[in-house]
N, C-alpha and C positions, 0 to 999 in steps of 0.2 A: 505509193508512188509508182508507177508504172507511165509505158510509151504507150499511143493506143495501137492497138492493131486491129485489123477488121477483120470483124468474125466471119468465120467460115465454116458453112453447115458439115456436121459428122456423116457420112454413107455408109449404110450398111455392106458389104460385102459379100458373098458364096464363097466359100472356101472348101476344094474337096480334099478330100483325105489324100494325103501324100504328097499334096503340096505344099509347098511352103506359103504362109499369107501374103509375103509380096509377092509369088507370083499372081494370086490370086488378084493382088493388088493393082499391076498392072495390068493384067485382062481386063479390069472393071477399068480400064481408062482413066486410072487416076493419077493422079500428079506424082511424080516420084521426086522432084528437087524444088529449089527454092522455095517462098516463105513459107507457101501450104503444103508444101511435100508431105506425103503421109507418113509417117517417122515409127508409129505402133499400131497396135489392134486392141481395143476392146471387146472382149468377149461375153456371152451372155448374165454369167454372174460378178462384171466387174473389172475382171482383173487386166492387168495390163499386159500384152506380150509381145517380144520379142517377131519383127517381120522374116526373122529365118526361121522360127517355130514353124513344126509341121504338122497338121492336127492330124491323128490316130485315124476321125472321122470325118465325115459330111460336116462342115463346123459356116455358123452364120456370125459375123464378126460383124463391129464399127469400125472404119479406117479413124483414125486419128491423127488430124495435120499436124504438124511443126506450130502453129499458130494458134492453138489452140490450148487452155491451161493446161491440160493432158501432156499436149505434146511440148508447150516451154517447159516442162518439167525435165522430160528425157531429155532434150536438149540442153539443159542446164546440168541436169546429174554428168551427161557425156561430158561434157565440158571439162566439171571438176573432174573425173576421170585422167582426162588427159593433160591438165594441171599435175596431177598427182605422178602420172608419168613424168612431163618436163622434171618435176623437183628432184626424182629420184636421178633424171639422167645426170644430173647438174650436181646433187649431193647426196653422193653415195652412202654416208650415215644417216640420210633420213628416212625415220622409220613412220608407220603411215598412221592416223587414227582415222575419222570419220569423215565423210565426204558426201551432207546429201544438199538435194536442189531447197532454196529457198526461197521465198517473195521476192521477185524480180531478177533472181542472180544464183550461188551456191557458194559452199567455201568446202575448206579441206586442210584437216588438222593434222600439225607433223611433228615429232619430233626430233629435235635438231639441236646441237650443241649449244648454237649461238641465234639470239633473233635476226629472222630476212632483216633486210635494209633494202632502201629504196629500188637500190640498183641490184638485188638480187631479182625482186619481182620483175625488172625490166628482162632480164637475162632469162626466168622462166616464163617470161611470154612470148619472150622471142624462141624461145624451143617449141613452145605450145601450138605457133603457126606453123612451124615444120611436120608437126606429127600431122596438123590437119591437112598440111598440102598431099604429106604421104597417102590419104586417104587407107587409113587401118580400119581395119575392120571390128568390130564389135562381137565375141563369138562366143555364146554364155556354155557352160559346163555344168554340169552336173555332181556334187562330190559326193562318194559310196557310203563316209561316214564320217565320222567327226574328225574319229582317228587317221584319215588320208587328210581331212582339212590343216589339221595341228601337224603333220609332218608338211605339209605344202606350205604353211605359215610361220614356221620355228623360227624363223628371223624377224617374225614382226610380232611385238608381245603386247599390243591392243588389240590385234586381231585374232589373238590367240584368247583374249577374254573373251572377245563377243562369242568366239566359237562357244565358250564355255556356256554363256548366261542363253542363248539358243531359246526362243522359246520365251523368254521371260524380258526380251527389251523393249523398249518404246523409245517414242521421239525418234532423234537422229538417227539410233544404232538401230532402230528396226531396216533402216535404207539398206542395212548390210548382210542383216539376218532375221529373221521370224520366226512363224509359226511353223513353216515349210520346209523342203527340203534346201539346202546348203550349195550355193549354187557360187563360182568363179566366173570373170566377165574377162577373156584373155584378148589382149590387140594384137592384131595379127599382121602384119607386112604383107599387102597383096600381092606383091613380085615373087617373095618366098615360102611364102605362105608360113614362117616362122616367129611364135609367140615371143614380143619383145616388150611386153610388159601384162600384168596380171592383177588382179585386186579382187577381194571376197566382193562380193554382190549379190541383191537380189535383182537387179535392173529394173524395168528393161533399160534398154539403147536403140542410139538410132545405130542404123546396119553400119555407116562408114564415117569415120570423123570427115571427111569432104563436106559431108554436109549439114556441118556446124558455121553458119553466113560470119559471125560477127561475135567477139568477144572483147571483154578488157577484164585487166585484174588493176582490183579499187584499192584496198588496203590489207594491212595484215595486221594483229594485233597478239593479246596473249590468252588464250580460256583452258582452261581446267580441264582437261581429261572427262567428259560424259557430262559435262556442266556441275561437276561435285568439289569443291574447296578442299576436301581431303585427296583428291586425287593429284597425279601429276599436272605440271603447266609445261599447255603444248604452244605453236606456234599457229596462228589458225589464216590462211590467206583470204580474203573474198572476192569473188568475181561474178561479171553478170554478162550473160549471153543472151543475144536476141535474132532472129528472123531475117532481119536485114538490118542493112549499115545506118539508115534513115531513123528505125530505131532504135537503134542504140543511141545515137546521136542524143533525137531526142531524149534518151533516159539519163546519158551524161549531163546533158543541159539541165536537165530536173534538181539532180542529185546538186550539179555547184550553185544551184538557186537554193537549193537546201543547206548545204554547208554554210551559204552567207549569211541564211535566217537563220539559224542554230541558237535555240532559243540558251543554251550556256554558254557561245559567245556573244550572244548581243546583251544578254544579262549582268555579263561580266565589265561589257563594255558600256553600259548604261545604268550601272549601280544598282539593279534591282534586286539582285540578291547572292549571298556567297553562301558554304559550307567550310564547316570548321572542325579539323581533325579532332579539337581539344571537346567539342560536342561530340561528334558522330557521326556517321556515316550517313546519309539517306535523312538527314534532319536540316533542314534550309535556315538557313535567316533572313529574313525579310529584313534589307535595308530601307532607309526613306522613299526613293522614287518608287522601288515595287512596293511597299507597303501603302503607296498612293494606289497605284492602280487596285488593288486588292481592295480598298478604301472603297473605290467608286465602283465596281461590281459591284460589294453587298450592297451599297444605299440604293443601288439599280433595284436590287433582287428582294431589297425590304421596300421601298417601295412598289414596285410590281405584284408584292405579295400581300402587301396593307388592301392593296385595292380589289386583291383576291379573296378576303377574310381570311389567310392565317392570322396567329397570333405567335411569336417571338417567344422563344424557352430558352433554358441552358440547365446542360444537365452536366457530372462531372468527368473528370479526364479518367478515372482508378473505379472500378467495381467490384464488388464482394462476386465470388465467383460462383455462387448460387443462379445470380440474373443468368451467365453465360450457359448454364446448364438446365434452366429452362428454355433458353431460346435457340438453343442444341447446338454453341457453337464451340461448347465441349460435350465431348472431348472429339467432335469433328473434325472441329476447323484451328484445334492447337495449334498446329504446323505455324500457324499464321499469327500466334500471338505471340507477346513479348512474353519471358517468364514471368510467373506469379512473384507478386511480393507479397510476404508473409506480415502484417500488423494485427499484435494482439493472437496470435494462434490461428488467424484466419486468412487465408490467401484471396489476394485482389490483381485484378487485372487489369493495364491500361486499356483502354475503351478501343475497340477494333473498328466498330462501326456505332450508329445513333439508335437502331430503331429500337432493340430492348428500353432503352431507356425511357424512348419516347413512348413506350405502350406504357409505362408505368407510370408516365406524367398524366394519358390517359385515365389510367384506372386510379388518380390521387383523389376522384370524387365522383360517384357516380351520376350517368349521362342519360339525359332524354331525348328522343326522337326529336324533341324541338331543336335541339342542338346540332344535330349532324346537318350538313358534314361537320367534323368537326376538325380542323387543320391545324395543324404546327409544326415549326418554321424553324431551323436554327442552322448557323455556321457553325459546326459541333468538330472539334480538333478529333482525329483518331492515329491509332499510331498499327501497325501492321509491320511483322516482321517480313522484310525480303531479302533473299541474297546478296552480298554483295553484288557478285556478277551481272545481275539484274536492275539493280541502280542507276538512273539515266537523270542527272540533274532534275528536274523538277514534275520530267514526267513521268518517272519512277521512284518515289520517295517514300518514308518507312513513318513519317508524319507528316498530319497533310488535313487539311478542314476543308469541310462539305458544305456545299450549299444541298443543306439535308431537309426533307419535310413528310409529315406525313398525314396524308388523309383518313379520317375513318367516318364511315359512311354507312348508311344501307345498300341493300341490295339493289334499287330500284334506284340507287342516286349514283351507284359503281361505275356505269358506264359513262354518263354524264361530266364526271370527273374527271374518270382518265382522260377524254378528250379534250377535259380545261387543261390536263399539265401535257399533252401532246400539243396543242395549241399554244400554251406556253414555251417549249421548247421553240416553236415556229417563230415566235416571235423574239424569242432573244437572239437566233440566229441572224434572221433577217439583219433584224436593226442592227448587226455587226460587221456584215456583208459577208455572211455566211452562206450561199447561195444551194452549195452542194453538199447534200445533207438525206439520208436516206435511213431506216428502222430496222430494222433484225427481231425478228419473232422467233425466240428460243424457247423450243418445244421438248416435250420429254420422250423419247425413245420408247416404244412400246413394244420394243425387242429387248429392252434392257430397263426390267422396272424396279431392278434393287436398289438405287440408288436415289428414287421418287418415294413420298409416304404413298398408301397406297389407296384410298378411296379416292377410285374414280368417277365418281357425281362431281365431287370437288374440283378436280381437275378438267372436266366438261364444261364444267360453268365458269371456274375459271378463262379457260381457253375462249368461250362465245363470247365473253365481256371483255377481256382484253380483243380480240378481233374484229369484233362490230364496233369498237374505240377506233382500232385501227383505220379499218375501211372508211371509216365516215370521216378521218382527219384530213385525207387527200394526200397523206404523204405516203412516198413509196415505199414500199416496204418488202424484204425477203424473210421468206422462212429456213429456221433452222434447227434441224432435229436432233435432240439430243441434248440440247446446250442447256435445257431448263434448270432453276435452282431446284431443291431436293423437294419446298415447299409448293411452287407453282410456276408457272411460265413466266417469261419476263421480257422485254422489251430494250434494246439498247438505243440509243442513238449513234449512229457514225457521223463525223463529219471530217470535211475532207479539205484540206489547206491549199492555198496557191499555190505551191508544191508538188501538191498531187498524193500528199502521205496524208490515209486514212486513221483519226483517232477513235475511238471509243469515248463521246464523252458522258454519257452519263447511261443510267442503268435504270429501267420502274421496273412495276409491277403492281399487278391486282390481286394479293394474297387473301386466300381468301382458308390459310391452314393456321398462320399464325395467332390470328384471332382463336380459336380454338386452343392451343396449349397457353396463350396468357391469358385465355379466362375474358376476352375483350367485350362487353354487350354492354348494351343501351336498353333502357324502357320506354316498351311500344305503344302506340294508343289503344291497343286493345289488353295492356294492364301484363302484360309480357314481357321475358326479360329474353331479345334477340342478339346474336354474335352480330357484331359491325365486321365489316368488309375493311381491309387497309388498305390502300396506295400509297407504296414506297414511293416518291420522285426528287430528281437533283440535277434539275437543267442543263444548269450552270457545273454538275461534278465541282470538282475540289478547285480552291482558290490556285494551289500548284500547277495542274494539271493543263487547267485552263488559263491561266496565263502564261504559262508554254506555250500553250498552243497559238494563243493570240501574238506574244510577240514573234512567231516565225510564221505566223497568217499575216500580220502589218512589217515584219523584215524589222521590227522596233522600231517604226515609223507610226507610232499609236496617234488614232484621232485625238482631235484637239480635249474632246471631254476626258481620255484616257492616261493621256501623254503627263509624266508625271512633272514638266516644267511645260508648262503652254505657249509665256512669252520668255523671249529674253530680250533686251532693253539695252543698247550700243549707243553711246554716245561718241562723235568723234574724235571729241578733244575732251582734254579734263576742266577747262571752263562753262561745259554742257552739260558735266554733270548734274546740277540741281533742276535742270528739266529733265533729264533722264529721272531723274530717282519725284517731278511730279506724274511722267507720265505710268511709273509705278505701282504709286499710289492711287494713282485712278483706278489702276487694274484690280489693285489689291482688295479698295473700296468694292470692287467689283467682283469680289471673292472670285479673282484668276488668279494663276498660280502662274509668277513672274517673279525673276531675277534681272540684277544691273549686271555688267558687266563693264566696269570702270577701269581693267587692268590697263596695266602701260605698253600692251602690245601693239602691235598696228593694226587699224581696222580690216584689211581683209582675213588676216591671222584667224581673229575673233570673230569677225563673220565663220570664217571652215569650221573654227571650235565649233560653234551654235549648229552649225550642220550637222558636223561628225557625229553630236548630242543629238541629232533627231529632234528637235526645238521645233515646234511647227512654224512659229510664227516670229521671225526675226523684225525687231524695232531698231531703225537707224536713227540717229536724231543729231541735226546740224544745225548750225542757224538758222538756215530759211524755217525749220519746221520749229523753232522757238518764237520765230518772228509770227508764226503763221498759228503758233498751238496745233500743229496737225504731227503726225507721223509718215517716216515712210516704212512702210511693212512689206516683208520678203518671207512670201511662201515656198511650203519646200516643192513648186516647181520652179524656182526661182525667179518667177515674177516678182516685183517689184510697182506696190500702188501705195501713192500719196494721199490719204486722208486726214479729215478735220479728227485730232484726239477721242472727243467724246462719237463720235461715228464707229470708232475704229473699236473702244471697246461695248461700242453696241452689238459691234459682229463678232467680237467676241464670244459675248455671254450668249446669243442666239445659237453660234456652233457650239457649247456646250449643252446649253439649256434644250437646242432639240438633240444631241448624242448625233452630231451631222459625221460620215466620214471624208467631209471632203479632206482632200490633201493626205488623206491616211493610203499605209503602203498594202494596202491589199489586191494592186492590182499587181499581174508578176512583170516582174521587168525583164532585161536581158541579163546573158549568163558571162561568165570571164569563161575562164580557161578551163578545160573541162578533161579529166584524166586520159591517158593516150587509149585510144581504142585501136582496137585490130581487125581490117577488113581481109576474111579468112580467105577471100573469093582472090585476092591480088593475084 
């Protein structure tokens, strides 16, 4: 989810020795304040620095605007920075943890006796505009050794770990320390030129808090110390900073159009599914209404697939842990599976993923060339261990069923295929008014090839047949280096919601490794026994995942074929009940899925209920439409049209039978009230 901004091309710069890069900066006539203001330098191998750095030599740099993901970055790290100052000014016992920029905004972890409350974070925002009106300077230092960092730090004993682990962090805590030398980011008072606040860093920053345009702080919650359950729980604030006031706006707006669709409260509020401490954590239950919509995807995705020639398997939940050590996900990818259970002296594991399986449904009978491709198809349950911390109702869950399948092929049918399941992905989108939707090509690092097996033919050909798939699908596509799995390159889909918030929904690939250690071949017409190629694909990803996603793409305003009550049926008086409960039965006859609504409340009442419910298609029914055999139906734009009965569920069964979205919430609407923002420019 992001506001958009417009891109603005990087300039390289000349920078002479003994200058500093903003001067250099503003020789080259470059913007120094608002949106594009050049806030950092790029230098030849990368790295980010500081515009009061002074380079040793002749140095040829890229300026780098505020507007640009380079520069929201530093704009967002400052931010939290000076967050991190407000807190301290306001609570003198808070002692500081981790503070970097992230997607759209940053946060900063503190510990504090008791959790902020609302009106604290009001209170440290309102400090937060003070420091930026100060315009403090941003002034990075240098430390001699560790032992000067731990005497500068003795009062903050998270800071005093990262000094320790130096060298050995990632994620967050690299924001603070690396590989490099140990460097302090001090804000200065430009009157006095006196340091009145300090924090470890590796930066950069922008040169003066002044010109930080626009902030607000969103929330604050509780997370663990480094993201570890054994460590302490700190207090963690989030805030997001933008370019200007226009954008934030729009990213406020974004965010309370997000909070309304929040696929665990409309879930909640639409019965489709709870969790139950007395189960587990990260384990869903599908009530009746979701376990409709869950319903009518797979018959989508079996029929879509009938017409594709898969053929329908089921393989089991628990494996002997031999399979998993063939398909090397031991002792690899342990981390990630539940512990073994021991039956009969031999350890089994619940099922992480389909495809071991499914090679072995493969090799239950050997296969001829006539037969490939040869595809299979299943919703296969798997369960994956995740952290608590990590858990996000349904679209981070620890059990969760795949629309799983796998082709195996020859070489010469490889390409061909992948473009039927990238085709197929096009099309399940479409037909759901999926519009914005773009591929990720994860490549493997060829700076870093311990981590890939290592013949490279396999990976050449891999890579040409996944890419000439690509290009010829028409969909857009970026590349990204590095991401590949350890076997071959792989392919993601994103897709991106009325909202604005990017999912990952599903994951292929052209393996062309794994066939090799499970032994995979087929006999050829020249009396040869060939390894088959496999296509991992799963369009549609997990029934979880994706129905998250969908009810906060429709706001739980699901089309009529989706919607887990289609009609509901209002009679206005209790003597109209027995046309209410024929006009029912018509629908029923009509395999729609329709309730009466007979209670003794007053009709508008029961109209709101039917709205509040996201009910696409309200049935009024009074005398006149008993005298007449028609209906009056109230769509959810709250039109209201009078037809003859059987008309009415002819349009019915036509919006299911073609999967129409009319009346479905996918288009975005407007926002309420939107968290206080701060225009730093006042």
């Amino acid at each position: 989810m992001s506001a958009r901004m417009p891109a603005v091309p990087e300039e390289r710069v000349s920078a002479p020795a003994g200058s500093s890069f903003a001067e250099a900066v503003k020789a080259a006539g470059l913007t120094m304040s608002g949106p594009n203001a050049i806030v950092v330098v790029r230098d030849a191998g990368g790295t980010l620095r500081d515009l009061t750095a002074v380079p040793e030599v002749d140095t040829e740099v890229t300026a780098v605007p505020m507007s640009s993901p380079d520069g929201l970055a530093v704009l967002r790290h400052s931010t939290a920075h000076v967050m991190a100052q407000a807190v301290q000014d306001l609570f003198d016992e808070a002692r500081l943890g981790i503070g970097p920029p992230i997607e759209n905004g940053f946060y900063y972890d503190f510990d504090v006796p008791k959790p902020f409350q609302a009106e604290d974070l009001e209170r440290i925002q309102a400090r937060m505009k003070e420091i930026v009106k100060q315009g403090q300077r941003f002034r990075r230092r240098v430390l001699t050794s560790r032992e000067a960092a731990r005497d500068e730090l003795s009062a903050e004993p998270f800071k005093l770990e990262l000094v320790d682990i130096k060298g050995e962090a990632s994620g967050a805590a690299a924001t603070e320390v690396g590989s490099g030398e140990l460097t302090m980011y001090d804000n200065v008072d430009p009157r006095s030129g006196e340091v009145v606040w300090t924090d470890l860093c590796r930066g950069p920053h922008l040169p003066s808090t002044h010109l930080i345009p626009a902030f607000a702080l969103l929330r604050n919650s509780a997370a663990y110390w480094r993201g570890d359950e054994k460590n302490p729980q700190l207090q963690r604030i989030y805030g997001t900073a933008w370019p200007t006031r226009p954008a934030l706006k729009e990213y406020l707006a974004a965010l309370a159009e997000a909070a309304k669709r929040d696929h665990r409260r409309i879930g909640e509020d639409l019965d489709l599914f709870a969790f139950s401490p007395e189960i587990g954590k990260g384990l869903p239950l599908w009530l009746p209404n979701g376990t409709i919509i869950r319903d009518e995807l797979e018959g989508w995705a079996r029929q879509t697939e009938r017409r594709l020639g898969y053929r329908r398997v089921v393989t089991p939940h628990i494996t002997q842990e031999d399979l998993y050590f063939l398909s090397g996900h031991l002792p690899y990818y342990s981390e990630d599976l539940y512990a073994p259970i021991q039956i009969e002296g031999e350890n089994y594991y619940l099922k992480p993923m389909n495809c071991p399986h499914h090679h072995m449904v493969y090799k239950a009978r050997p296969k001829s060339y006539r037969e490939l491709p040869y595809k299979i198809a299943e919703y296969g349950t798997v369960y994956r261990f995740e952290r608590s911390g990590q858990l996000h109702g349904l679209m981070r869950a620890r059990g969760f069923t795949q629309n799983d399948a796998h082709i195996y092929c020859t070489r010469d049918q490889a390409k061909e295929q992948f473009l039927e399941v990238m085709r197929m992905h096009d099309e399940y989108y479409r037909a759901l008014g999926i519009t914005d939707f773009y591929m990720v090509l994860a490549l493997r690092d060829p700076a870093n090839t311990t981590k890939y097996h290592d013949d490279a033919q396999m990976w050449e050909d891999a890579e040409r047949i996944t890419r000439e798939a690509m290009d010829e699908s028409g969909i857009p596509y970026v590349e990204e280096l590095g991401g590949a799995a350890h076997y071959g390159p792989k392919v993601d889909f994103i897709i991106r919601s009325v909202t604005g918030k990017e999912f990952a929904a599903s994951t292929n690939q052209v393996d062309l490794y794994t066939p090799q250690r499970f032994d995979l071949k087929y006999h050829d017409a020249d009396g040869t026994d060939k390894q088959v190629v496999v296509i991992h694909r799963a369009p549609l990803g997990s029934h979880e995942r994706f129905v998250a996603f969908l009810t906060e793409h429709f706001g739980g305003a699901f089309p009529v074929w989706l919607a887990p009550e289609q009609v509901r049926v209002i009679p206005i008086m209790p003597e109209l009940d027995e046309y209410a409960e024929t006009v029912s039965q018509a629908l029923l006859d009509a395999d729609v899925r329709v309730d009466v609504d007979a209670s003794d409340g007053r009709l508008p009442a029961r109209v709101r209920t039917a709205v509040t419910r996201k009910i696409p298609l309200i049935v009024v029914v009074g005398r006149r439409e008993v005298e007449e055999g028609s209906v009056s139906v109230r769509d959810r734009s709250g039109q209201e049209t009078s037809m003859p009965l059987a008309d009415f569920v002819r349009r019915v069964r036509d919006l299911i039978d073609t999967r129409s979205l009319d009346g479905a919430g996918h288009l975005r609407a407007g926002s309420d009230a939107t968290p206080t923002e701060v225009d730093a420019t006042d």
